[in-house]
Each structure stands twice: as structure tokens, then as C-alpha cells.
PyMOL Python script that loads the backbone (N, CA, C, O; Angstrom):
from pymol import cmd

cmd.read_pdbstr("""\
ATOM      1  N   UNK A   1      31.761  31.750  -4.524  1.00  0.00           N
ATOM      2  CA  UNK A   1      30.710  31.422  -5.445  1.00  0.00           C
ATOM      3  C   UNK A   1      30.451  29.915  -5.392  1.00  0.00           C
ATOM      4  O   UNK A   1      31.400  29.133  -5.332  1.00  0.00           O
ATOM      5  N   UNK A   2      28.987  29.432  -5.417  1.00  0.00           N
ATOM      6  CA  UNK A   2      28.953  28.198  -5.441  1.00  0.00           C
ATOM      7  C   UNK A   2      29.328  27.251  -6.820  1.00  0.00           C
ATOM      8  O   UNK A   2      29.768  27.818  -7.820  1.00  0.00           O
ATOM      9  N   UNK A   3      29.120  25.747  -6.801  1.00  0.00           N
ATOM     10  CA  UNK A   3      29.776  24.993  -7.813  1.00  0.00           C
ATOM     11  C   UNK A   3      28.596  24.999  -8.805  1.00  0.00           C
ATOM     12  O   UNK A   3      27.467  25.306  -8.423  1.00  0.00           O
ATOM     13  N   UNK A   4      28.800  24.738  -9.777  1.00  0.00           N
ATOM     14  CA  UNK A   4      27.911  24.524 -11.288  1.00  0.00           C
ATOM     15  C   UNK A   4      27.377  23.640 -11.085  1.00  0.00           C
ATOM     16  O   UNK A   4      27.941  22.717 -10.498  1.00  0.00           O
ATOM     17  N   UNK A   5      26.138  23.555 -11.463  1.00  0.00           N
ATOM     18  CA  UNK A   5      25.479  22.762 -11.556  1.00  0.00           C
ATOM     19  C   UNK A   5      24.622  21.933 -12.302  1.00  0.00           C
ATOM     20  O   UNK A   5      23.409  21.987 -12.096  1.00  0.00           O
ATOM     21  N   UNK A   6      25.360  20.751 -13.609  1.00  0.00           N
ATOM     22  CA  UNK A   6      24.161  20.829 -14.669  1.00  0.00           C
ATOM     23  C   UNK A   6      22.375  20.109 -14.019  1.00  0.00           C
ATOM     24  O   UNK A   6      21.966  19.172 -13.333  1.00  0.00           O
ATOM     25  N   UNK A   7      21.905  21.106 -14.672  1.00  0.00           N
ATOM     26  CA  UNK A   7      20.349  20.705 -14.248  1.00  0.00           C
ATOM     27  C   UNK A   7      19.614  19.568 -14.676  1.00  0.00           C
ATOM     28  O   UNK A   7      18.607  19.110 -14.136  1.00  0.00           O
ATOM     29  N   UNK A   8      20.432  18.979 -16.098  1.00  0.00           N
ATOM     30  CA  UNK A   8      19.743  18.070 -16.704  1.00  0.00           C
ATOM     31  C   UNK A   8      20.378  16.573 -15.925  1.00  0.00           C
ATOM     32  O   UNK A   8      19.671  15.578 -15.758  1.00  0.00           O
ATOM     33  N   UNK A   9      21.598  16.647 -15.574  1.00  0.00           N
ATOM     34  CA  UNK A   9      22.082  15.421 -15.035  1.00  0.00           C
ATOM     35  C   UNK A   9      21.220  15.379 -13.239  1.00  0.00           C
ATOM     36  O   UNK A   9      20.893  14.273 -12.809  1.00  0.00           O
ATOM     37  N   UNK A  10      20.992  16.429 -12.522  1.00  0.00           N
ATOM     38  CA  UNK A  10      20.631  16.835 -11.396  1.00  0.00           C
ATOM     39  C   UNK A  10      19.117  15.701 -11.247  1.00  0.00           C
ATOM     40  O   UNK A  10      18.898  14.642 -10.660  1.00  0.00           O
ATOM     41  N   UNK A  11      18.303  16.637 -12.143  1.00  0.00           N
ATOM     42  CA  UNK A  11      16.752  15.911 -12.945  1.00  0.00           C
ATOM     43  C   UNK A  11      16.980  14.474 -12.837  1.00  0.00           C
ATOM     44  O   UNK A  11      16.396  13.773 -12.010  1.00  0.00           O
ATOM     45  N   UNK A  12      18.116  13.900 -13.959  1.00  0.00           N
ATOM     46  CA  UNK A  12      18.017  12.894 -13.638  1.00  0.00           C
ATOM     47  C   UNK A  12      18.897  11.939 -12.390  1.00  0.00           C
ATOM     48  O   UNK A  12      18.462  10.826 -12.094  1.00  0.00           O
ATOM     49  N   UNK A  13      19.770  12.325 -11.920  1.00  0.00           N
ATOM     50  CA  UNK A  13      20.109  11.787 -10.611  1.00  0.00           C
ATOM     51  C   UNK A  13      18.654  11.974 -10.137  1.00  0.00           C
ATOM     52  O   UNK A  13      18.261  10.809 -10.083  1.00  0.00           O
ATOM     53  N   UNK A  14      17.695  12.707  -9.787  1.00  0.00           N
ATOM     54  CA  UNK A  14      16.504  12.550  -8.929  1.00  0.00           C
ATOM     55  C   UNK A  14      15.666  11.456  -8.871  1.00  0.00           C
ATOM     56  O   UNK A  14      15.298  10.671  -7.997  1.00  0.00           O
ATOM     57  N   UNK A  15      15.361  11.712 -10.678  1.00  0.00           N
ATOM     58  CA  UNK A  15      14.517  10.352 -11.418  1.00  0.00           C
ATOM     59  C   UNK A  15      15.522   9.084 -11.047  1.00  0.00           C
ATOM     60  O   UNK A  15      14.866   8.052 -11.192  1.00  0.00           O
ATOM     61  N   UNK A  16      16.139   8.949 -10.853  1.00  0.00           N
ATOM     62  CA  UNK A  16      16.988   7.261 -10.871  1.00  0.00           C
ATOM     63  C   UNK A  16      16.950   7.061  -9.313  1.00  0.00           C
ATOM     64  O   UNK A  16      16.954   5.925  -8.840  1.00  0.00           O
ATOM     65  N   UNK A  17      16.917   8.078  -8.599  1.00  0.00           N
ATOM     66  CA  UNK A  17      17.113   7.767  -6.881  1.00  0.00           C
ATOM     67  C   UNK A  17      15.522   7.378  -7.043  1.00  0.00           C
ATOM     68  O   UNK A  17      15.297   6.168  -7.041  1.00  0.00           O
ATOM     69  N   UNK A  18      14.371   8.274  -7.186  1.00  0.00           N
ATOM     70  CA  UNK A  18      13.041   7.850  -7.271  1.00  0.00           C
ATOM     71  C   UNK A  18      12.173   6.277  -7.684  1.00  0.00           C
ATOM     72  O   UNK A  18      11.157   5.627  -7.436  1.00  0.00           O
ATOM     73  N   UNK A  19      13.275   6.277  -8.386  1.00  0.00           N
ATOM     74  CA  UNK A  19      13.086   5.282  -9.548  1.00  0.00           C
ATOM     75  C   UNK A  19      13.505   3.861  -8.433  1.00  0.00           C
ATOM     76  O   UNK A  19      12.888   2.796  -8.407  1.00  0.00           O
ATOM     77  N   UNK A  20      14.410   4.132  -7.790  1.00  0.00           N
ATOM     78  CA  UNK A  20      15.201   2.923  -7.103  1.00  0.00           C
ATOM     79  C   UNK A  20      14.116   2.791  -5.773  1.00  0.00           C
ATOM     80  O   UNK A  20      13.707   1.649  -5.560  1.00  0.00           O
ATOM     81  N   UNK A  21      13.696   3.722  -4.998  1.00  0.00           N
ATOM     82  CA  UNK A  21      12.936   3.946  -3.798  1.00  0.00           C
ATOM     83  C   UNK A  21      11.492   3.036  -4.824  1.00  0.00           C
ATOM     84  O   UNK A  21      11.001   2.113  -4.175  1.00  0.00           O
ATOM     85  N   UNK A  22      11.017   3.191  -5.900  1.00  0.00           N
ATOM     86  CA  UNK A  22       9.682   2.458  -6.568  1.00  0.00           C
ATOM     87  C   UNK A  22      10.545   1.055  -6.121  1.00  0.00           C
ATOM     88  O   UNK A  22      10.086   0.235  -5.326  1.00  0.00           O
ATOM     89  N   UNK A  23      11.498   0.965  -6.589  1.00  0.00           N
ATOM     90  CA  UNK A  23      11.981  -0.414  -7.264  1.00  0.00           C
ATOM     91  C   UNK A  23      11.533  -1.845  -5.771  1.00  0.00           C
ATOM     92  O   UNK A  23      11.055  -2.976  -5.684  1.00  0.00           O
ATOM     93  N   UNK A  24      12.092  -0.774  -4.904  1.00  0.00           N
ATOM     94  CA  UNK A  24      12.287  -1.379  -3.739  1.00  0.00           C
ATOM     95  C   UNK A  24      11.311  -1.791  -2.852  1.00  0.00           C
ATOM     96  O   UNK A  24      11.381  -2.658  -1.981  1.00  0.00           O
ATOM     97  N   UNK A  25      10.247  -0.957  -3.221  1.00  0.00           N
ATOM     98  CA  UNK A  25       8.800  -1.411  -2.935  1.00  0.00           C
ATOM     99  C   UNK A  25       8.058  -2.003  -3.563  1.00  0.00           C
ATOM    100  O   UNK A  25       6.938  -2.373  -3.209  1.00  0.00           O
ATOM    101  N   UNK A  26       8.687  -2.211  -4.794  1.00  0.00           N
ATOM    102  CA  UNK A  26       7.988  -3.459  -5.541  1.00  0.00           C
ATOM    103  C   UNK A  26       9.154  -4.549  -5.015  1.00  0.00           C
ATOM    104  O   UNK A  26       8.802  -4.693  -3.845  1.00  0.00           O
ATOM    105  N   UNK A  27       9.884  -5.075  -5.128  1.00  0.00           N
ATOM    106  CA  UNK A  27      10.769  -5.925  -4.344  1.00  0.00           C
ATOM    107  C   UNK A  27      10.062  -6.379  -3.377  1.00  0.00           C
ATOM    108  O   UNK A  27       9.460  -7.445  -3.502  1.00  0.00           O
ATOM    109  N   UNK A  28      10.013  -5.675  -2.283  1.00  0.00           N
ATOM    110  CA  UNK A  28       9.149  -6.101  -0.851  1.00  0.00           C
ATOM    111  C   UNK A  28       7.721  -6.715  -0.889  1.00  0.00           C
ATOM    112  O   UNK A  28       7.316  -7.636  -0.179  1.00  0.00           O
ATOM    113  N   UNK A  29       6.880  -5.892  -2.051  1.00  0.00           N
ATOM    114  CA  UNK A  29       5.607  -6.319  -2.069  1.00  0.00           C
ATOM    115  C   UNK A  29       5.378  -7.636  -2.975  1.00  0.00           C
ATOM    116  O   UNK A  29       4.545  -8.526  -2.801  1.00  0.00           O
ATOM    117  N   UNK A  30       6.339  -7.513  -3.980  1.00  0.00           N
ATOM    118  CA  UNK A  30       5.860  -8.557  -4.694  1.00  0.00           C
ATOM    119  C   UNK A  30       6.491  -9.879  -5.113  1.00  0.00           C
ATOM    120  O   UNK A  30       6.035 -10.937  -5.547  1.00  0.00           O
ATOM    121  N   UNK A  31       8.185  -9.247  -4.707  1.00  0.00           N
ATOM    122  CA  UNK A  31       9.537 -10.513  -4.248  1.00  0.00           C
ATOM    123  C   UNK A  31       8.897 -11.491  -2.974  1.00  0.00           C
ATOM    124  O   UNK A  31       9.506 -11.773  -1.942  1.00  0.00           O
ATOM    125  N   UNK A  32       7.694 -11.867  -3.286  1.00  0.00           N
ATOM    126  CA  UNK A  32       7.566 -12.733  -1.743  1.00  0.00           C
ATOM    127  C   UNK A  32       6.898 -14.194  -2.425  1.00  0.00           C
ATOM    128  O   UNK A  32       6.186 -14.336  -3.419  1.00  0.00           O
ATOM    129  N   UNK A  33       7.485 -15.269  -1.384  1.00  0.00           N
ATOM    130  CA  UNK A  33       6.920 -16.879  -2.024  1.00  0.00           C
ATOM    131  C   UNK A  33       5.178 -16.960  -2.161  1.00  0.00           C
ATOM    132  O   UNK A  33       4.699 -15.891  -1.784  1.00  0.00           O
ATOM    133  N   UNK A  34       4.459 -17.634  -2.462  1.00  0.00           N
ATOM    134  CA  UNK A  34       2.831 -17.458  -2.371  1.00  0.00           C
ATOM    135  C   UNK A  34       2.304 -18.101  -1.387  1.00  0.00           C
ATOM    136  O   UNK A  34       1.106 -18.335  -1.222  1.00  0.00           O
ATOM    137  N   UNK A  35       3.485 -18.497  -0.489  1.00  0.00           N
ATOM    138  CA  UNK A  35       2.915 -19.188   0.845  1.00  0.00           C
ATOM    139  C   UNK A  35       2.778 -18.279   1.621  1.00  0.00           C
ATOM    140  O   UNK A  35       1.819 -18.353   2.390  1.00  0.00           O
ATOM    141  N   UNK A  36       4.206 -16.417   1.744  1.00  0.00           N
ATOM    142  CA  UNK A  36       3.962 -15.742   2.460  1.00  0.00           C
ATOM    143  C   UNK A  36       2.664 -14.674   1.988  1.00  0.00           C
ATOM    144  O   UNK A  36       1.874 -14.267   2.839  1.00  0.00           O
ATOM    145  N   UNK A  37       2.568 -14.344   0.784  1.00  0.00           N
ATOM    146  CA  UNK A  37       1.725 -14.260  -0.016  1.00  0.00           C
ATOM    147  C   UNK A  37      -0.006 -14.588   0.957  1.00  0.00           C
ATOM    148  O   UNK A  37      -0.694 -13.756   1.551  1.00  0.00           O
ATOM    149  N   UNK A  38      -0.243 -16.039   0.788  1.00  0.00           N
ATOM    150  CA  UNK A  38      -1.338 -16.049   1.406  1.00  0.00           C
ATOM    151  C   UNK A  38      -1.448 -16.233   2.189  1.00  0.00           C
ATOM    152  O   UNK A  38      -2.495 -16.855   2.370  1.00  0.00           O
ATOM    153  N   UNK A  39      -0.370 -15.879   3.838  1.00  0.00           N
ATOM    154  CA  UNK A  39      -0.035 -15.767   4.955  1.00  0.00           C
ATOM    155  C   UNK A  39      -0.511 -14.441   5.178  1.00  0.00           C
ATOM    156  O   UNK A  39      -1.041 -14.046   6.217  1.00  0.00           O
ATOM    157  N   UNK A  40      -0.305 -13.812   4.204  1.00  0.00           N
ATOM    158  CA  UNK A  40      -0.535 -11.984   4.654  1.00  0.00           C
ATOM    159  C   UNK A  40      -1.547 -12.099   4.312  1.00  0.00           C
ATOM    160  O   UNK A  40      -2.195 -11.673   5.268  1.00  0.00           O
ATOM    161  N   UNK A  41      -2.536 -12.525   3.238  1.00  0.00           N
ATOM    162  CA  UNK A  41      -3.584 -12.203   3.213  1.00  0.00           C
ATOM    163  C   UNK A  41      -4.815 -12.998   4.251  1.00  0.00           C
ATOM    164  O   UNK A  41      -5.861 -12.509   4.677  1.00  0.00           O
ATOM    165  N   UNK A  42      -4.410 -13.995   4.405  1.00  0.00           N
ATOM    166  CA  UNK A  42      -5.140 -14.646   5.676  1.00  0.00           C
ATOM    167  C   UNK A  42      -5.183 -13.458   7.021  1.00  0.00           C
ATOM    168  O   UNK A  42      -6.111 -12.885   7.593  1.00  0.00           O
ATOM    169  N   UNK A  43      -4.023 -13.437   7.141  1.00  0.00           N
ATOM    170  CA  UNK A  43      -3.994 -12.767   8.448  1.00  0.00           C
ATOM    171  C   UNK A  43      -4.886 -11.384   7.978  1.00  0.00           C
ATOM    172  O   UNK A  43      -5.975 -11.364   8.552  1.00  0.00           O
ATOM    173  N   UNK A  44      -4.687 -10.343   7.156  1.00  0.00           N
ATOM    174  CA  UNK A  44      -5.513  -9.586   7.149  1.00  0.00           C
ATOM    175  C   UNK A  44      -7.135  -9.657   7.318  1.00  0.00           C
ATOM    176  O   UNK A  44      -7.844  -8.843   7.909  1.00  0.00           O
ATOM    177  N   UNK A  45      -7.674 -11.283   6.394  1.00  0.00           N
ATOM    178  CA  UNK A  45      -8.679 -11.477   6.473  1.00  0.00           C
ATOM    179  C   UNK A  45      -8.955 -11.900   7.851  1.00  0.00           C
ATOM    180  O   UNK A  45     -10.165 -12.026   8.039  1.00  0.00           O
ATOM    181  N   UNK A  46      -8.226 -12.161   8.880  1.00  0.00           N
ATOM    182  CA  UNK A  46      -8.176 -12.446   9.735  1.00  0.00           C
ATOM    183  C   UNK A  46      -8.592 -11.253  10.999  1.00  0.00           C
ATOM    184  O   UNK A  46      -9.177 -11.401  12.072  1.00  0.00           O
ATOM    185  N   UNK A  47      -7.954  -9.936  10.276  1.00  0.00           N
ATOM    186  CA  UNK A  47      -7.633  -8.886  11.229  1.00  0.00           C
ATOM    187  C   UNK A  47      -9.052  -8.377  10.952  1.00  0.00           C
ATOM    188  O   UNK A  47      -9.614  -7.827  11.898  1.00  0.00           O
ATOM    189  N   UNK A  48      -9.970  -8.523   9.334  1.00  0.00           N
ATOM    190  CA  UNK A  48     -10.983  -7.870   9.495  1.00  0.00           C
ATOM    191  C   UNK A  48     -12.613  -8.772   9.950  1.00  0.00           C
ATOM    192  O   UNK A  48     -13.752  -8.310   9.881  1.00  0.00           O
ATOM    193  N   UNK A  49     -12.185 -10.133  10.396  1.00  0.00           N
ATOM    194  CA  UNK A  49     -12.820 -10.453  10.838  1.00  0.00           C
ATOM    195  C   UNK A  49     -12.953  -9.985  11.792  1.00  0.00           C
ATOM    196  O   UNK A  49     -13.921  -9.225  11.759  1.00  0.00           O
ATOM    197  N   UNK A  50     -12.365 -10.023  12.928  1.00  0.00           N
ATOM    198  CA  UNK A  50     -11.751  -9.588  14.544  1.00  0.00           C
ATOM    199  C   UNK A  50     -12.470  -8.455  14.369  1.00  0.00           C
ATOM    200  O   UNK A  50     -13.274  -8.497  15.300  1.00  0.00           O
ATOM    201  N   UNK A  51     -12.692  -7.395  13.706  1.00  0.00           N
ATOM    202  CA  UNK A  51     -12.723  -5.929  13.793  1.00  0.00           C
ATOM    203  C   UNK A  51     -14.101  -5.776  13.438  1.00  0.00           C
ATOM    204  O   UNK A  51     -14.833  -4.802  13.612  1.00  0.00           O
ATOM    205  N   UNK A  52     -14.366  -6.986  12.868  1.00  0.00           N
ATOM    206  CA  UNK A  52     -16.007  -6.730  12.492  1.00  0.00           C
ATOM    207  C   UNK A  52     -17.118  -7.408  13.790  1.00  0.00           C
ATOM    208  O   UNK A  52     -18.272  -7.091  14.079  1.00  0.00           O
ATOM    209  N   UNK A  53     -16.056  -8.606  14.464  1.00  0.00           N
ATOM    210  CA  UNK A  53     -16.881  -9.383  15.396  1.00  0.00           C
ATOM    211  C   UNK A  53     -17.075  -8.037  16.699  1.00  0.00           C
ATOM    212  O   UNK A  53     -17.982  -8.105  17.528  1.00  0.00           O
ATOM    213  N   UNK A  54     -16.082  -6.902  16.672  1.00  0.00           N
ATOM    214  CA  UNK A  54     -15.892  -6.415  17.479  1.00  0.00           C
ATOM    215  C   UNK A  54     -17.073  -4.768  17.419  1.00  0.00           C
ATOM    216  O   UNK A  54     -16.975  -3.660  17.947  1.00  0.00           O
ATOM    217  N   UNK A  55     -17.754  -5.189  16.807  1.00  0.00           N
ATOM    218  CA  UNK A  55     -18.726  -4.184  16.010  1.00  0.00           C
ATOM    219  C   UNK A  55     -20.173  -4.272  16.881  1.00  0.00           C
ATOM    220  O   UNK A  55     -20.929  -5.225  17.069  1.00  0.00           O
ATOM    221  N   UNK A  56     -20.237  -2.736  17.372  1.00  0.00           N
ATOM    222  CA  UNK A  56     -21.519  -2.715  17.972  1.00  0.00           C
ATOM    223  C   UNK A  56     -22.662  -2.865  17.532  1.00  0.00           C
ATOM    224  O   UNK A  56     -22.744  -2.606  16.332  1.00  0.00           O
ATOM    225  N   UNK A  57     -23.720  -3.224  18.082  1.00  0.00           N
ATOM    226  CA  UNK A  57     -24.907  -3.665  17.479  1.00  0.00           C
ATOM    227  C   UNK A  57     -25.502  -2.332  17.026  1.00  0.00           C
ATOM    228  O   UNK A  57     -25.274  -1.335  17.710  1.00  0.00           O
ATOM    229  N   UNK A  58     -26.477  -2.214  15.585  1.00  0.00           N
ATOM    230  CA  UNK A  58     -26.912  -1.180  15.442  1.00  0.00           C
ATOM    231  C   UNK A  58     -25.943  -0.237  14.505  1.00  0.00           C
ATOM    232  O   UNK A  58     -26.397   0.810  14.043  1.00  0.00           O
ATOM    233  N   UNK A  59     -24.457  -0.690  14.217  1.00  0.00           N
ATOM    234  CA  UNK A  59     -23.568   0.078  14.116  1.00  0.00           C
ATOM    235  C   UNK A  59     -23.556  -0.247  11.939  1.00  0.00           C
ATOM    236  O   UNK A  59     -23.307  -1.329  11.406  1.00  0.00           O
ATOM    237  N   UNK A  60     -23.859   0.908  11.297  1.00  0.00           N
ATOM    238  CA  UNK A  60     -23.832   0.650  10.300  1.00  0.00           C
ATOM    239  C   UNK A  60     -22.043   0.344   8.859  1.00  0.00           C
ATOM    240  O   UNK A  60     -21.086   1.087   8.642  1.00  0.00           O
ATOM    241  N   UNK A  61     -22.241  -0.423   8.530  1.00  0.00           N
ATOM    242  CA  UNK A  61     -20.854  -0.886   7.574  1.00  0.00           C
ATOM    243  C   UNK A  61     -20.417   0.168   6.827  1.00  0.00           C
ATOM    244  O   UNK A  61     -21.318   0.781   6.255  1.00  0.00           O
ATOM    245  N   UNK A  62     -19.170   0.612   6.640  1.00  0.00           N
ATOM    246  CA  UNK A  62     -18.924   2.340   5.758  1.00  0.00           C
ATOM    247  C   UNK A  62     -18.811   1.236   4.310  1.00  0.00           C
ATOM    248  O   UNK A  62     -18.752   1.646   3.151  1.00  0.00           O
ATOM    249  N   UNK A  63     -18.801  -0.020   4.669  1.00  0.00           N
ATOM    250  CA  UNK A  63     -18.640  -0.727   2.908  1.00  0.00           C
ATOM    251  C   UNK A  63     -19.944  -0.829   2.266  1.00  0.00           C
ATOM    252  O   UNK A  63     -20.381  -0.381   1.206  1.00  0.00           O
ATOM    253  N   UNK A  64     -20.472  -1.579   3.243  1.00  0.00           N
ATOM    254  CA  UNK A  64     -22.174  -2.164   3.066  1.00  0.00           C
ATOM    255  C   UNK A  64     -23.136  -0.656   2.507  1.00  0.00           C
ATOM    256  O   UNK A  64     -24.055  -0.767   1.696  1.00  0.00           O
ATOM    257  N   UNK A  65     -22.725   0.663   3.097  1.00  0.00           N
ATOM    258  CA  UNK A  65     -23.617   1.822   2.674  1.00  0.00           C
ATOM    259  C   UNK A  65     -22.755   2.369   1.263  1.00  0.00           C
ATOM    260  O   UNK A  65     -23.146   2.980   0.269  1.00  0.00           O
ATOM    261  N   UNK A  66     -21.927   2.052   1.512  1.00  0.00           N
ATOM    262  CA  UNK A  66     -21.315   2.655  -0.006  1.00  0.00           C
ATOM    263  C   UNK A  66     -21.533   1.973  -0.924  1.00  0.00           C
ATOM    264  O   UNK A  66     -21.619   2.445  -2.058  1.00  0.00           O
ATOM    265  N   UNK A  67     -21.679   0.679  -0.662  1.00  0.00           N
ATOM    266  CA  UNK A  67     -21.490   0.081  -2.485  1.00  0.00           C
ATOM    267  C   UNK A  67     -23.311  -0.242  -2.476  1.00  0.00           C
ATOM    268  O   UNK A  67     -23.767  -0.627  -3.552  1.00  0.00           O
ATOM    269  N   UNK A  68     -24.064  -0.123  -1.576  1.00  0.00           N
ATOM    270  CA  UNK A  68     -25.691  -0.434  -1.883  1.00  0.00           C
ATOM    271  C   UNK A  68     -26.457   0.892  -2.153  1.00  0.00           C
ATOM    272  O   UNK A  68     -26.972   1.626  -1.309  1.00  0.00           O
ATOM    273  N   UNK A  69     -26.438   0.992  -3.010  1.00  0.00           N
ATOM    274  CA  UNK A  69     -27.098   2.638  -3.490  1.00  0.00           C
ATOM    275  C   UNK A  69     -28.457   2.906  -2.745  1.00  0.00           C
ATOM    276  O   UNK A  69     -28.713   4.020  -2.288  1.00  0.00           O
ATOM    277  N   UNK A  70     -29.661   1.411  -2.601  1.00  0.00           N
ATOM    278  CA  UNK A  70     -30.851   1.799  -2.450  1.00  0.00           C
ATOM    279  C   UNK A  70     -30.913   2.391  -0.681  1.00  0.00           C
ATOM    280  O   UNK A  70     -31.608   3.279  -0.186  1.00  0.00           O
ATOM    281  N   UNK A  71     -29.927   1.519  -0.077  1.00  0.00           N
ATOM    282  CA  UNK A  71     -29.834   1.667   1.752  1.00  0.00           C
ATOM    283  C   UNK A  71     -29.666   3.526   2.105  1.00  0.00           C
ATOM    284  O   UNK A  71     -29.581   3.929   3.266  1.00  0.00           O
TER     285      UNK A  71
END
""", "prot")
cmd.dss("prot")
cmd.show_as("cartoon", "prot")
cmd.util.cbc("prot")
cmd.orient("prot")
């Protein structure tokens, strides 16, 4: 026969492992100096420049049609 199992301590062993996996991704995202901070965001602004220079002519924006209602 298998071992007992209380369900309510189970529940929460889950919630506290869950809880630690959040923790840790806030750590990473937001434990950072504001130099790396606006290192990452440069470079992104960086990555969507690149991606836009790289844009065929004629080729319409999925941002530019979504947020302009009248286009």
C-alpha cells in the first residue's frame, strides 16, 4: 500500500515551490543595476531598429495598423 499523504501540506509544498520559481524571476528581471537596465533596453531598441531597417518596401507595420483605427 502506498504512503499517506496529507493533501493540505502537499497544496502547499506546491504553492511555496511556485512561489520560489516567481521569486526567481523577479530576481533576474528586476535585481539588475540601471546601467544593465538601460543596456538591455538600448540593445532591444537597437534590435528593433535593425528589423525595421530590414523591412521591405510596401510592407505594412502589424503596430502602425493596429493602433490607427482610420488605416
Amino acid at each position: 500500500m502506498g504512503e499517506v499523504v496529507n493533501l493540505r501540506l502537499a497544496r502547499k509544498r506546491a504553492a511555496r515551490a511556485a512561489g520560489e520559481d516567481a521569486a526567481a524571476r523577479n530576481r533576474a528581471a528586476h535585481g539588475r543595476t540601471k546601467a544593465e537596465r538601460d543596456g538591455a533596453r538600448l540593445e532591444a531598441e537597437r534590435a528593433d531598429r535593425r528589423l525595421d531597417g530590414a523591412r521591405l518596401d510596401g510592407a505594412v507595420s502589424s503596430k502602425s495598423s493596429a493602433d490607427d483605427p482610420e488605416a
